[in-house]
C-alpha positions as a LaTeX table, in Angstrom:
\begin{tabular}{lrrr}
\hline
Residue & $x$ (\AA) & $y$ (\AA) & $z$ (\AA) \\
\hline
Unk1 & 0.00 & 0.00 & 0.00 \\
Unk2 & 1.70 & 3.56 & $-0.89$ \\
Unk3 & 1.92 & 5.85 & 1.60 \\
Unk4 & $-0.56$ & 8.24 & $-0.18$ \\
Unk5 & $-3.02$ & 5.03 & $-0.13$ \\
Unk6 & $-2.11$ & 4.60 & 3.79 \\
Unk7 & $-2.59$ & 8.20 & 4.63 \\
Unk8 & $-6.33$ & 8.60 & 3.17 \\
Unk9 & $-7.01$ & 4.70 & 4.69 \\
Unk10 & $-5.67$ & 5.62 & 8.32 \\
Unk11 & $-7.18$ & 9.26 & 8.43 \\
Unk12 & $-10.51$ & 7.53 & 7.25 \\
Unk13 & $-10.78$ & 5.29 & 9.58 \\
Unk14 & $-9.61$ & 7.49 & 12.52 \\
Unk15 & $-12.36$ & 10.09 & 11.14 \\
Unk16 & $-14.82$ & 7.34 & 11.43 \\
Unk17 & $-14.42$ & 6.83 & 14.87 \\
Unk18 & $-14.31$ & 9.81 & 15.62 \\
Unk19 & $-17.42$ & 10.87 & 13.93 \\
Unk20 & $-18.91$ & 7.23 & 15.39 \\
Unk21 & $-17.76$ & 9.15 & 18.95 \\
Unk22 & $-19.31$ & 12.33 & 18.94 \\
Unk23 & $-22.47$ & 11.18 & 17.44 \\
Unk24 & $-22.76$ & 8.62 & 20.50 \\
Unk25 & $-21.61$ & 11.24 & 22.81 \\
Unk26 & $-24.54$ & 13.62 & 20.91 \\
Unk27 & $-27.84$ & 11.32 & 21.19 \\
Unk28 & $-26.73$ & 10.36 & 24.06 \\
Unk29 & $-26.78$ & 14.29 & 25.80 \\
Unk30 & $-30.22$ & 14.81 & 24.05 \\
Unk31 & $-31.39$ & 11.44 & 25.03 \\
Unk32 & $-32.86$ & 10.07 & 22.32 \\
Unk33 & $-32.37$ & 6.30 & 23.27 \\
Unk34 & $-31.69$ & 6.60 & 27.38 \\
Unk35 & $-32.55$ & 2.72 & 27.54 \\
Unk36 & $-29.33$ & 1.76 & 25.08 \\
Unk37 & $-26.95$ & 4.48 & 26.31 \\
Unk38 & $-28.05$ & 5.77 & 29.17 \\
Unk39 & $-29.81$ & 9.02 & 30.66 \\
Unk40 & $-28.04$ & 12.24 & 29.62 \\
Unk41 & $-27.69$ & 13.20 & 33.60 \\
Unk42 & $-25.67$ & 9.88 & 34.76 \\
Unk43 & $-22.51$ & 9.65 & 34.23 \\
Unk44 & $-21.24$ & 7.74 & 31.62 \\
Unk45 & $-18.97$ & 5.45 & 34.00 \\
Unk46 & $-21.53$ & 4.21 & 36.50 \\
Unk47 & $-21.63$ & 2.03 & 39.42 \\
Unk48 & $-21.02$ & $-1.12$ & 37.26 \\
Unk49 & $-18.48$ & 0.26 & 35.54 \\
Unk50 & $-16.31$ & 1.68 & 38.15 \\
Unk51 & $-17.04$ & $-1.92$ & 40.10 \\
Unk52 & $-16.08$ & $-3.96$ & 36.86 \\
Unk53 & $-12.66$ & $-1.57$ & 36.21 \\
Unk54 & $-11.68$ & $-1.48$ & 40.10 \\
Unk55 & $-11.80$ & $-5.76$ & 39.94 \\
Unk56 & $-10.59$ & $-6.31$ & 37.28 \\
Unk57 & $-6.52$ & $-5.55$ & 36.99 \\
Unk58 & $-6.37$ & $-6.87$ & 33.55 \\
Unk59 & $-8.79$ & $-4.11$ & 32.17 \\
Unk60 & $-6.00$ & $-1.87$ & 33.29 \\
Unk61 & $-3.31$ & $-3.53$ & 31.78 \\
Unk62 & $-5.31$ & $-3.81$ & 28.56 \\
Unk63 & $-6.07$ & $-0.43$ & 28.23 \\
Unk64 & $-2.46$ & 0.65 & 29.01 \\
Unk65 & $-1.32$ & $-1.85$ & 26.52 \\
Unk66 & $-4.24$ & $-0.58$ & 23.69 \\
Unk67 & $-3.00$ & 3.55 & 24.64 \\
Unk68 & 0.80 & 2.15 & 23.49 \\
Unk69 & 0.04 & 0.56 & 20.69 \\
Unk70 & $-1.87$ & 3.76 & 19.64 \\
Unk71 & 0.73 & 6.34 & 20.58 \\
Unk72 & 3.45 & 4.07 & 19.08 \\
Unk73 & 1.54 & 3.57 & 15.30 \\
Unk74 & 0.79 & 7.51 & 15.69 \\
Unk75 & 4.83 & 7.93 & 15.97 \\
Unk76 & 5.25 & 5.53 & 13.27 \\
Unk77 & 2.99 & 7.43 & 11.14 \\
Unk78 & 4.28 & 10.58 & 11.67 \\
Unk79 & 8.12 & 9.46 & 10.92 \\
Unk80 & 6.60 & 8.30 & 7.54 \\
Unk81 & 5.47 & 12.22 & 7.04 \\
Unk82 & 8.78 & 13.11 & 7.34 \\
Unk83 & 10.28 & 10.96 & 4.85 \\
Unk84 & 9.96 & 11.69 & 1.49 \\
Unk85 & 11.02 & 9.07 & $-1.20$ \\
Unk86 & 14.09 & 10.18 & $-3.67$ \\
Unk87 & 12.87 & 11.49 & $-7.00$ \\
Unk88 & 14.08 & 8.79 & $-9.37$ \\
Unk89 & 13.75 & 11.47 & $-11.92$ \\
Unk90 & 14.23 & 14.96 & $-12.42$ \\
Unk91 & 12.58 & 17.19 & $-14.37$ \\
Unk92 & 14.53 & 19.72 & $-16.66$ \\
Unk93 & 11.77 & 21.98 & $-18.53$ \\
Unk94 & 9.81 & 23.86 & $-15.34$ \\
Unk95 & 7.08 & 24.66 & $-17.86$ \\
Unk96 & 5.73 & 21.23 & $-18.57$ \\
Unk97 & 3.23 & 22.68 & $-21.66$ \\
Unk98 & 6.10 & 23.17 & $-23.61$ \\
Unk99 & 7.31 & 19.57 & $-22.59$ \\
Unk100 & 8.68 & 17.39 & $-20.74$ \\
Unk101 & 12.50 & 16.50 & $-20.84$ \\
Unk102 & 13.55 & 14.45 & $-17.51$ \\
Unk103 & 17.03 & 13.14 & $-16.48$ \\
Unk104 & 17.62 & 10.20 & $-14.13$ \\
Unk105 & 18.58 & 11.27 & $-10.75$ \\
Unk106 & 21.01 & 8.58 & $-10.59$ \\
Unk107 & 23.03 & 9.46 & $-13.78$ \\
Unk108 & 23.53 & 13.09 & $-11.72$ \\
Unk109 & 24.56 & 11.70 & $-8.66$ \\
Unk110 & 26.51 & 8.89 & $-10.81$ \\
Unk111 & 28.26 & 12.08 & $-12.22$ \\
Unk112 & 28.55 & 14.25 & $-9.65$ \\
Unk113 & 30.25 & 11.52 & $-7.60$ \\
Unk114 & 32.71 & 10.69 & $-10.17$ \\
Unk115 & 33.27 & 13.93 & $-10.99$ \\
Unk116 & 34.31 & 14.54 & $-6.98$ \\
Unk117 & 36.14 & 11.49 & $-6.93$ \\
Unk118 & 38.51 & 12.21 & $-9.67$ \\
Unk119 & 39.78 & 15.18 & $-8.24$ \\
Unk120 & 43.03 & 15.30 & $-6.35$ \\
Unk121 & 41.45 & 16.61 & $-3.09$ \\
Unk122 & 38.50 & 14.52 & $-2.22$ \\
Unk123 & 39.05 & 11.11 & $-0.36$ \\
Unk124 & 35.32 & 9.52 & $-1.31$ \\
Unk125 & 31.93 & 11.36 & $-2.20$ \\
Unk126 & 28.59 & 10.51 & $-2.43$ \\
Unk127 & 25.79 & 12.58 & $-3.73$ \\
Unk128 & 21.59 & 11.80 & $-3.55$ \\
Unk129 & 18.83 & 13.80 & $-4.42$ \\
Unk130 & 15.93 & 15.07 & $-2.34$ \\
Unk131 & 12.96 & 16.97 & $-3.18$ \\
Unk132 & 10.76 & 16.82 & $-5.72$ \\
Unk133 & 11.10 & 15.80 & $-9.30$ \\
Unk134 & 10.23 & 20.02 & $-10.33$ \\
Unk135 & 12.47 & 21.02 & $-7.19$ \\
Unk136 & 15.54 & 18.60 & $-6.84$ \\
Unk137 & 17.71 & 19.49 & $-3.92$ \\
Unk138 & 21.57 & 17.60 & $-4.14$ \\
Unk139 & 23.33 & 16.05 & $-1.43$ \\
Unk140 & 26.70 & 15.45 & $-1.02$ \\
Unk141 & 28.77 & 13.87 & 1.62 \\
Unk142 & 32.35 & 14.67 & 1.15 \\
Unk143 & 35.21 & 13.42 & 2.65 \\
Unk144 & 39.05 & 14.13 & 2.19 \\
Unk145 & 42.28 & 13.89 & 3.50 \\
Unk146 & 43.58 & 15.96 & 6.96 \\
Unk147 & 46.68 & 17.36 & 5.03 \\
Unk148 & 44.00 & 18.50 & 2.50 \\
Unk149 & 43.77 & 22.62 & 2.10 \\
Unk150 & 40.27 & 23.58 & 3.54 \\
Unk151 & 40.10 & 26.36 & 0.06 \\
Unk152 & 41.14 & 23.79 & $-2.31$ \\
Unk153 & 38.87 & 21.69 & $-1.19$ \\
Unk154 & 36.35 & 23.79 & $-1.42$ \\
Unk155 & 37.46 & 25.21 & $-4.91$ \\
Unk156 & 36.35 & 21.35 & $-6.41$ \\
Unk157 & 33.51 & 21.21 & $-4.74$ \\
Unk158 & 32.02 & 24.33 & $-5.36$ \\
Unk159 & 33.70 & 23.75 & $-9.20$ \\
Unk160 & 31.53 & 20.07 & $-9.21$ \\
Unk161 & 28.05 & 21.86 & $-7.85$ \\
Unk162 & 28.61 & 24.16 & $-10.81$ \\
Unk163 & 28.87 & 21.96 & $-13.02$ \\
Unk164 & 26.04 & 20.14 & $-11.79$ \\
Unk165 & 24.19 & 23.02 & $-12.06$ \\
Unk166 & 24.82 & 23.80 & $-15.82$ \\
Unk167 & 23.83 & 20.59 & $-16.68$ \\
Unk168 & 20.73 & 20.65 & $-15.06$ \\
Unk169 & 19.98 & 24.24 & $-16.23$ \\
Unk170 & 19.35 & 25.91 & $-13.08$ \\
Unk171 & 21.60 & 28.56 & $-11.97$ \\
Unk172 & 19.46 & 28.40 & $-8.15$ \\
Unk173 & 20.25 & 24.36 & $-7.84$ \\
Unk174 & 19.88 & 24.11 & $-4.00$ \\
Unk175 & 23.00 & 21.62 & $-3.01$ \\
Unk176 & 23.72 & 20.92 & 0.62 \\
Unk177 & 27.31 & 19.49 & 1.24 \\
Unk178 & 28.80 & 17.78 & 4.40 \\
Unk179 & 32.47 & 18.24 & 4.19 \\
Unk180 & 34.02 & 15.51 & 6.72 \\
Unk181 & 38.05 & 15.23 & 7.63 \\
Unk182 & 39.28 & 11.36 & 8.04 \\
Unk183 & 42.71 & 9.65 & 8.83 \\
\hline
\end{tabular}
């Protein structure tokens, strides 16, 4: 199930119960069927069920079990908002009437990373793209010798991201680079 498919299934069915809730907790306060669900004046956890919950230590444990297992899928669920999967695409012409021309995000990361690699400063780089397919953001994880000139170093990188950028047309490519010093 994609996670567009998950999201409408999930806030569907939390909807419905919580449309199922108030329109209990509704005829219930006008008292439209008192014999079912009770009179609107008593509260809604009687005798019995104060008796039942206080006797019962497994009820307890049950419903402190049920509460985790909700608050843990609601996590779970919201750490799936936050990811985003990689565009496997991206999209060169930003008007889309006048066409569509697309390059594969892994023959730019393919490049950039080669294009890193060769150069006499960098140790190992990798590169991925984030974003959208329309708005493709570049990340690169750098990494190069100690003995390596912080300027030079950042001479081929910035030289790479430009060249990245003329190839994908876009003068405002957003590129985020972590730059890390190993023995």
């Amino acid at each position: 199930m994609g996670s567009t498919r998950a999201n409408r299934f999930g806030l569907a069915v939390t909807g419905l119960i919580l449309l199922l809730g108030g329109l209990t907790a509704a005829v219930r306060g006008a008292a439209f069927v008192p014999r079912h669900l009770g009179a609107a004046h008593v509260p809604v956890t009687g005798r019995f069920v104060r008796a039942f919950a206080d006797a019962h230590l497994w009820f307890w444990i049950a419903l402190a079990a049920f509460s985790v297992a909700v608050a843990l899928l609601a996590l779970r669920w919201l750490g799936a908002q936050a990811r985003r999967p990689a565009p496997r695409t991206i999209r060169l012409e930003p008007d889309t009437r006048h066409g569509a021309t697309t390059l594969s995000a892994r023959a730019v990361t393919d490049a950039i990373e080669d294009d890193l690699n060769a150069g006499p400063y960098v140790r190992r780089a990798t590169a991925g793209v984030t974003g959208s397919r329309a708005r493709p953001h570049l990340l690169l994880n750098v990494t190069v010798d100690p003995d390596t000139d912080p300027a030079d170093a950042r001479s081929s990188i910035h030289d790479a991201i430009e060249r990245a950028r003329h190839t994908l047309e876009n003068d405002d490519q957003p590129a985020t680079v972590r730059l890390r010093v190993r023995e």
